[in-house]
C-alpha positions in Angstrom: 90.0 94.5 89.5 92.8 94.2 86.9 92.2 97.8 86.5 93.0 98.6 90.2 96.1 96.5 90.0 97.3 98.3 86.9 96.6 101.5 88.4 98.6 100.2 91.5 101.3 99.7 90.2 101.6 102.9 88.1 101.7 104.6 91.5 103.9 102.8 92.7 106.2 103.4 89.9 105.3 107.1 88.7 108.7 108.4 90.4 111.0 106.5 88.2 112.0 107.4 85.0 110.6 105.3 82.3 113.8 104.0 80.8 113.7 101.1 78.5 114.8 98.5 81.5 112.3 100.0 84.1 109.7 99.7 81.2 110.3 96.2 80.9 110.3 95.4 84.8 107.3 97.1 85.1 105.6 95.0 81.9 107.4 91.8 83.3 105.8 92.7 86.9 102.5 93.7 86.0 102.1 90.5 84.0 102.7 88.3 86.9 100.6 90.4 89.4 97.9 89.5 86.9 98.5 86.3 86.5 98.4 85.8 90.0 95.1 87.6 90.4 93.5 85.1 88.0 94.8 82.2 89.5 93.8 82.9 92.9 90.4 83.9 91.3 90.2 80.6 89.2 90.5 78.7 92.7 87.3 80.5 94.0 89.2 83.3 96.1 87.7 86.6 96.6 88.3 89.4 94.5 90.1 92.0 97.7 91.6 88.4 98.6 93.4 87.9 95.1 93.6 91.5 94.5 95.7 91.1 97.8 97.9 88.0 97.1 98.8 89.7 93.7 99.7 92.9 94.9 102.3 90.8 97.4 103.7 89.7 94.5 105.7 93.3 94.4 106.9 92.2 98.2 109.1 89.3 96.5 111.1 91.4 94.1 113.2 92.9 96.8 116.0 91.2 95.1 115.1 92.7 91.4 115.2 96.2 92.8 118.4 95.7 94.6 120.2 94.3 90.8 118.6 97.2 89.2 118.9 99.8 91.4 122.9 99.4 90.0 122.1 99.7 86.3 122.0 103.4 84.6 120.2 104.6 81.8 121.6 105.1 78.1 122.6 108.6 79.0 124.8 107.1 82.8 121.8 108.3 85.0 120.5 106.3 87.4 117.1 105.2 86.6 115.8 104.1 89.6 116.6 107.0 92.1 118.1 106.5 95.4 115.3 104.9 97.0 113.9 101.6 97.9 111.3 100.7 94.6 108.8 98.4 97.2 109.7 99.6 100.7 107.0 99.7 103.0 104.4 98.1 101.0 102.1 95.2 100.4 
């Protein structure tokens, strides 16, 4: 199931350009989807209900996108498109 969440989240993310800051918000994300995976599974959940509540974790960094949204890459290109990063999901 960490798999699927890794997998996820590349999807989700496979439009950006991997810059140096989105590489690091994706590491920083990932790590907390997974963390939150194992706790939910640690406290007997099921693995679709974990797999659930940790892919909602992507849900709460509407904030995140919105203070990087305004940063720009090394060369003054905007890394994260013009888009919404989480929009519609989880």
């Amino acid at each position: 199931m960490e798999k699927k969440i890794r997998e996820y989240l590349d999807r989700k993310l496979d439009i950006y350009t991997n810059t140096k800051k989105m590489i690091e918000f994706k590491e920083k994300l990932l790590s907390m989807m997974l963390d939150k995976y194992r706790d939910c599974r640690s406290f007997g959940m099921t693995e679709q209900k974990s797999y659930a509540l940790a892919i909602s974790v992507m849900s709460n960094y509407s904030e995140e996108e919105r203070r990087y949204s305004a940063k720009t890459n090394d060369d003054g290109i905007n890394a994260w498109g013009s888009g919404h990063l989480f929009g519609g999901i989880a």
